[in-house]
MMTF fields as JSON, N, C-alpha, C and O atoms, coordinates in Angstrom:
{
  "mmtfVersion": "1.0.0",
  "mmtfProducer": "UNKNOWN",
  "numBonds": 315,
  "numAtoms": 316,
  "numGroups": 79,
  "numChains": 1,
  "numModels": 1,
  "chainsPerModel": [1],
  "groupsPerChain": [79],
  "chainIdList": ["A"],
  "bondAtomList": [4, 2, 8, 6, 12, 10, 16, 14, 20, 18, 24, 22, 28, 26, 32, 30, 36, 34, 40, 38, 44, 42, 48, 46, 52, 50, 56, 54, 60, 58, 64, 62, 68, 66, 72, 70, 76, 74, 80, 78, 84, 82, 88, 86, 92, 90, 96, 94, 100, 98, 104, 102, 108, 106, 112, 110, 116, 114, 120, 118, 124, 122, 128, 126, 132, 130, 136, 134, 140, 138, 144, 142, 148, 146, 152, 150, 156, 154, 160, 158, 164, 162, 168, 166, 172, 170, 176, 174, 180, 178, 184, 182, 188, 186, 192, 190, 196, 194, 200, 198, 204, 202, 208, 206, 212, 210, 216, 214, 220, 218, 224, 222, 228, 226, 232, 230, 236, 234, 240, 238, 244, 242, 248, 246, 252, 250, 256, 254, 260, 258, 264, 262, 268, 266, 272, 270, 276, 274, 280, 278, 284, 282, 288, 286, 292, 290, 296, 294, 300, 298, 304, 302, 308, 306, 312, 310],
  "bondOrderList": [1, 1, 1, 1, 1, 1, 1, 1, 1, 1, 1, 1, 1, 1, 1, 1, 1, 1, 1, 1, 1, 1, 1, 1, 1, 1, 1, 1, 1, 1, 1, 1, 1, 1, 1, 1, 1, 1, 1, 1, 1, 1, 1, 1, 1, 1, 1, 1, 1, 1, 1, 1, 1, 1, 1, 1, 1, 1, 1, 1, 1, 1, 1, 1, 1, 1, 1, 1, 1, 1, 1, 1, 1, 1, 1, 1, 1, 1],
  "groupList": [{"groupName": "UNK", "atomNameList": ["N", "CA", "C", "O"], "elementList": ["N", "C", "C", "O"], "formalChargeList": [0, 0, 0, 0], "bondAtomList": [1, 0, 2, 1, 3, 2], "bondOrderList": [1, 1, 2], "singleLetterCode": "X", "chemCompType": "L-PEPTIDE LINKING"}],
  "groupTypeList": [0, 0, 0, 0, 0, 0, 0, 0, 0, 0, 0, 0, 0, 0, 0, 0, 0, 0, 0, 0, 0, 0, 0, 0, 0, 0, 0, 0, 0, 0, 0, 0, 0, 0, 0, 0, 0, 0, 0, 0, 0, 0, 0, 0, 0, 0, 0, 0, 0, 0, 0, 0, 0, 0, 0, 0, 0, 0, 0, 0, 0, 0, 0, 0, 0, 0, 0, 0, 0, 0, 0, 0, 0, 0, 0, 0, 0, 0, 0],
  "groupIdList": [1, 2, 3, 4, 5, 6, 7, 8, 9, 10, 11, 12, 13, 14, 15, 16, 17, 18, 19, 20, 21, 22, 23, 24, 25, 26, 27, 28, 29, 30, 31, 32, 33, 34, 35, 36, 37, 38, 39, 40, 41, 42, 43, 44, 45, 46, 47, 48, 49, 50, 51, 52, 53, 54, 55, 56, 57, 58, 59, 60, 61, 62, 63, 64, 65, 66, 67, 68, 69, 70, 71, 72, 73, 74, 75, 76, 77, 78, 79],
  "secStructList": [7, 2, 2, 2, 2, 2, 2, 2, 2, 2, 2, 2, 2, 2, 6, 6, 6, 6, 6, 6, 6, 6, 7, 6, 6, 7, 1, 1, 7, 7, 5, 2, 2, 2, 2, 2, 2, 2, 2, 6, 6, 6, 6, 7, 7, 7, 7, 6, 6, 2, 2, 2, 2, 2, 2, 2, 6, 6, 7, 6, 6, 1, 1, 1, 5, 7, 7, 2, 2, 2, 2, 2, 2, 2, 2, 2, 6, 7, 7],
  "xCoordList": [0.829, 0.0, 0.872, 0.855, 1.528, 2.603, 3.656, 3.94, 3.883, 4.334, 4.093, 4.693, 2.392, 1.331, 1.29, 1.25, 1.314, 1.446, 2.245, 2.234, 3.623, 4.839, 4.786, 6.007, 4.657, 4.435, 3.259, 3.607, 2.178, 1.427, 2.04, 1.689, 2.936, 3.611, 4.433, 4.36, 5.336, 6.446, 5.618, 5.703, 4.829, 3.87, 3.623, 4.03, 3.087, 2.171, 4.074, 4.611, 4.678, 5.942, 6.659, 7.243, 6.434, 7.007, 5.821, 6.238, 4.802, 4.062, 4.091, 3.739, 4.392, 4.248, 5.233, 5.106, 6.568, 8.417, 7.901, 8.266, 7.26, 6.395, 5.961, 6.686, 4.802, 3.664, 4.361, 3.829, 5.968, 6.568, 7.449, 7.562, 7.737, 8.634, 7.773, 8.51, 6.416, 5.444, 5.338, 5.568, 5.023, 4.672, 5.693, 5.929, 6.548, 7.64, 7.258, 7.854, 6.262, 5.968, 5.274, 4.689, 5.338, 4.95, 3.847, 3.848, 2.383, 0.826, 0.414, -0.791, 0.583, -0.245, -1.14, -2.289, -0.809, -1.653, -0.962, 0.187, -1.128, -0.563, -1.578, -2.701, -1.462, -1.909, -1.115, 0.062, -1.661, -1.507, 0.245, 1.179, 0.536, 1.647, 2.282, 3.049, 2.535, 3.971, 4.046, 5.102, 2.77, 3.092, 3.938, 5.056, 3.342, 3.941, 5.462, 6.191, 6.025, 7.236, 8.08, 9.204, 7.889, 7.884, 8.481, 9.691, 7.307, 7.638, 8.337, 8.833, 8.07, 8.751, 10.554, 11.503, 10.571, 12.359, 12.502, 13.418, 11.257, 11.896, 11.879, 11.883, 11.855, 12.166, 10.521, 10.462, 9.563, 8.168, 7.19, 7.003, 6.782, 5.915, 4.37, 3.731, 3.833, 2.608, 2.609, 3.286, 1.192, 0.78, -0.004, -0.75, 0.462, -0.165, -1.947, -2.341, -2.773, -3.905, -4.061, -4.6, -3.648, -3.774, -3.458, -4.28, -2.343, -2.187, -3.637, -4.168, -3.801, -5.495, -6.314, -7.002, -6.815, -7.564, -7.667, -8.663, -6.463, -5.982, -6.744, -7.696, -5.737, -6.735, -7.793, -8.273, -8.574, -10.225, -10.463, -10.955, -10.211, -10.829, -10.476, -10.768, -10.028, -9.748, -9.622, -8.993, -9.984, -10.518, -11.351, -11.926, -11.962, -12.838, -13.606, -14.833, -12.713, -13.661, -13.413, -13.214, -13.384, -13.099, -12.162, -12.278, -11.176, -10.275, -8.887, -7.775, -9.051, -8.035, -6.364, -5.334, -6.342, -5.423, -5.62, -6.624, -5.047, -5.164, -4.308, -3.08, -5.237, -4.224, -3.531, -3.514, -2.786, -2.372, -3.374, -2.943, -4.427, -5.112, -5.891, -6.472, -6.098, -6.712, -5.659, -5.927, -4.083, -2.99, -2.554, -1.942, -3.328, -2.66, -4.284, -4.236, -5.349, -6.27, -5.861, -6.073, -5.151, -4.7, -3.547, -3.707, -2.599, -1.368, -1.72, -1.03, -2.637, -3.5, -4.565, -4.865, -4.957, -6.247, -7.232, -7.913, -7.754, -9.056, -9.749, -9.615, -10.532, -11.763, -13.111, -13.893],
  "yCoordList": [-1.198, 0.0, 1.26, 1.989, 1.514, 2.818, 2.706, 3.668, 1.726, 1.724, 2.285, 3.025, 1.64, 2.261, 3.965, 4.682, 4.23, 5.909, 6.479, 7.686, 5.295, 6.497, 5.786, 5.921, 5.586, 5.416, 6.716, 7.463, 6.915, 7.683, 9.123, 10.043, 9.272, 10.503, 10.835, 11.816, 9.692, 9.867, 10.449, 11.58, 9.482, 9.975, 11.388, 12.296, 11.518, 13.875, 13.806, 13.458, 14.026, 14.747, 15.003, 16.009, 13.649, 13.655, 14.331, 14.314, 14.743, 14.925, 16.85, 17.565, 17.213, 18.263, 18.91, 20.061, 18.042, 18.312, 18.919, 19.907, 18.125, 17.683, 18.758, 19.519, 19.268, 20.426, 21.539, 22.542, 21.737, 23.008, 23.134, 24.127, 22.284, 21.919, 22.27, 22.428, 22.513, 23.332, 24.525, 25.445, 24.963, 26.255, 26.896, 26.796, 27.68, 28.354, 29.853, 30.268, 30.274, 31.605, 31.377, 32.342, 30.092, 30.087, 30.327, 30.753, 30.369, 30.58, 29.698, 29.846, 28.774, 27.736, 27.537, 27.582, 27.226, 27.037, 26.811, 27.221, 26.351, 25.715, 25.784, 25.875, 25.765, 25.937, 25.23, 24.917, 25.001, 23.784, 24.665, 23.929, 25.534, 26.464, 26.085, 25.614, 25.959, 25.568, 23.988, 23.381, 23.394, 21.993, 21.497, 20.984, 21.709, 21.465, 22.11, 21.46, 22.877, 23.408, 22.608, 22.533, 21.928, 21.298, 20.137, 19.94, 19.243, 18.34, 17.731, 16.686, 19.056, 19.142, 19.155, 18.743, 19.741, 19.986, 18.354, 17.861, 17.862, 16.585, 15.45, 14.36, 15.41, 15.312, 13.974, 12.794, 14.823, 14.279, 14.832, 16.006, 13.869, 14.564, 14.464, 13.484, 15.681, 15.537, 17.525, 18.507, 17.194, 18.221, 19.576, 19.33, 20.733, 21.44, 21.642, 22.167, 20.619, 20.536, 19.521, 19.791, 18.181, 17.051, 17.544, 17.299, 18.262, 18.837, 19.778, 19.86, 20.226, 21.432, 20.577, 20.852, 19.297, 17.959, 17.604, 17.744, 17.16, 16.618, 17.509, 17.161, 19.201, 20.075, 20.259, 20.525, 20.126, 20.617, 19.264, 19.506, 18.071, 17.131, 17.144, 16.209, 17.739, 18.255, 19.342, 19.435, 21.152, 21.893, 22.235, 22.912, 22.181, 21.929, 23.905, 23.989, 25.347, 26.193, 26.857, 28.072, 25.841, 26.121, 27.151, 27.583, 27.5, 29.149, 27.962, 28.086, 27.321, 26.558, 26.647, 26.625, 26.724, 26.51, 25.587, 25.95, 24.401, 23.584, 23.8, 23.855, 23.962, 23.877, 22.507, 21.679, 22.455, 21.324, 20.212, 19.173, 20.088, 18.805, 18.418, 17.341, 19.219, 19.146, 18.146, 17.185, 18.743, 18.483, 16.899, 16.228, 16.606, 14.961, 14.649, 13.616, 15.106, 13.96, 13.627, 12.591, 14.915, 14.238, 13.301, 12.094, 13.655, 12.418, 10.93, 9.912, 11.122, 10.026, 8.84, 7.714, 9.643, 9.36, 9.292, 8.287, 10.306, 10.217, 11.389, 12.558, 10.872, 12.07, 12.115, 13.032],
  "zCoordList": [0.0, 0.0, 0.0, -0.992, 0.915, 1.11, -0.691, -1.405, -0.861, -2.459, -3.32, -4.1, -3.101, -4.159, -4.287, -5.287, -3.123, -2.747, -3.111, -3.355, -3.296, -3.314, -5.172, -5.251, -5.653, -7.144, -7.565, -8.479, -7.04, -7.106, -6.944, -7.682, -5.983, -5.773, -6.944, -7.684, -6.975, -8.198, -9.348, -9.826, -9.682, -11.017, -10.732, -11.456, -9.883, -9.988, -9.939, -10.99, -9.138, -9.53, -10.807, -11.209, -11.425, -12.765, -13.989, -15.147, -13.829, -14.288, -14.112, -15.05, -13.261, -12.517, -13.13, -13.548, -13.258, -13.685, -15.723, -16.36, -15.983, -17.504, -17.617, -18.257, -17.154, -17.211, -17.078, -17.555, -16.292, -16.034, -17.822, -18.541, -17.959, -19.091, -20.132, -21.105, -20.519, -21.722, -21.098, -21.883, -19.746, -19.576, -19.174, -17.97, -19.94, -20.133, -19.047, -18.053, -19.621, -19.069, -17.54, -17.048, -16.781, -15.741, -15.569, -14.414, -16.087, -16.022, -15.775, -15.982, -15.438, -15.298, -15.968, -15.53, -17.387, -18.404, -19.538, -19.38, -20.604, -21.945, -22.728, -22.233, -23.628, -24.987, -26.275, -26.094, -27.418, -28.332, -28.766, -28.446, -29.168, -29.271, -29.09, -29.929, -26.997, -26.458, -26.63, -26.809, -26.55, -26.716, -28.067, -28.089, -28.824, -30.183, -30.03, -30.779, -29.52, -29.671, -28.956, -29.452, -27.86, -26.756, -27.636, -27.748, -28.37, -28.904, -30.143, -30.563, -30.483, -32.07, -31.571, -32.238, -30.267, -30.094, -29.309, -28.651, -29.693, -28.586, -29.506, -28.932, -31.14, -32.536, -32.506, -32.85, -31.992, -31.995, -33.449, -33.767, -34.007, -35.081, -35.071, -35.453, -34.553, -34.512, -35.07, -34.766, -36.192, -36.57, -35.25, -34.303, -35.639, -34.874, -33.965, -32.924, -35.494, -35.84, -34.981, -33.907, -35.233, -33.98, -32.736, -31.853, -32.396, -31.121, -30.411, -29.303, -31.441, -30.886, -30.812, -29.829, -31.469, -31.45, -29.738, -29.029, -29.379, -28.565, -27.342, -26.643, -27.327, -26.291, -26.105, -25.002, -27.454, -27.126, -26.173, -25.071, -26.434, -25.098, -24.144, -23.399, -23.89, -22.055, -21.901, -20.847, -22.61, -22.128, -21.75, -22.602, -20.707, -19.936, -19.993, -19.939, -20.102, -20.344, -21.403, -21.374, -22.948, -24.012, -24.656, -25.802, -23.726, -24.107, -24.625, -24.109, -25.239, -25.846, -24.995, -25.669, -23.789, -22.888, -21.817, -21.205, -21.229, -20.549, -19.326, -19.388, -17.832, -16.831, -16.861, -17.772, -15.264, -14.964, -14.771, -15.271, -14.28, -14.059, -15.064, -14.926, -16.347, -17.645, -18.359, -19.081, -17.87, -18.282, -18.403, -19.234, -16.863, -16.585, -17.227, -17.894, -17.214, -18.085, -19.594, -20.225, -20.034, -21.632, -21.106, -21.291, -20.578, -20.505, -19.697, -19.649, -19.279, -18.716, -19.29, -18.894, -20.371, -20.722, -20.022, -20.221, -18.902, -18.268, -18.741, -18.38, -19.631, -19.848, -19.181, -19.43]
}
């Protein structure tokens, strides 16, 4: 059980380390922009268009920027 927790921890940490690593300007928020820049330098190929795909299902108040917990439902898959 205490394992389970500290796997659970690791995960938000590393996730948290992740989410700082797109939001450059520190807002707590991202948008399809930094992601794609993000990934494109991380020699990832996904169109800008799939990337905005991706955000609209987990922006939750349609301003096409995703906080952090919007953040881990896309890297998660929990919609």
């Amino acid at each position: 059980m205490e394992e389970e927790r500290l796997s659970a921890f690791e995960r938000d940490q590393a996730l948290r380390k992740t989410f700082q690593i797109f939001d450059r300007k520190n807002m707590g928020m991202i948008g399809p922009n930094e992601i794609w820049a993000v990934l494109k330098n991380m020699g990832k190929d996904f169109s800008l268009d799939e990337i905005e795909e991706m955000v609209d299902e987990v922006d939750e108040d349609g301003k096409n920027r995703i906080t952090y917990s919007e953040f881990v439902q896309l890297v998660m898959g929990e919609n």
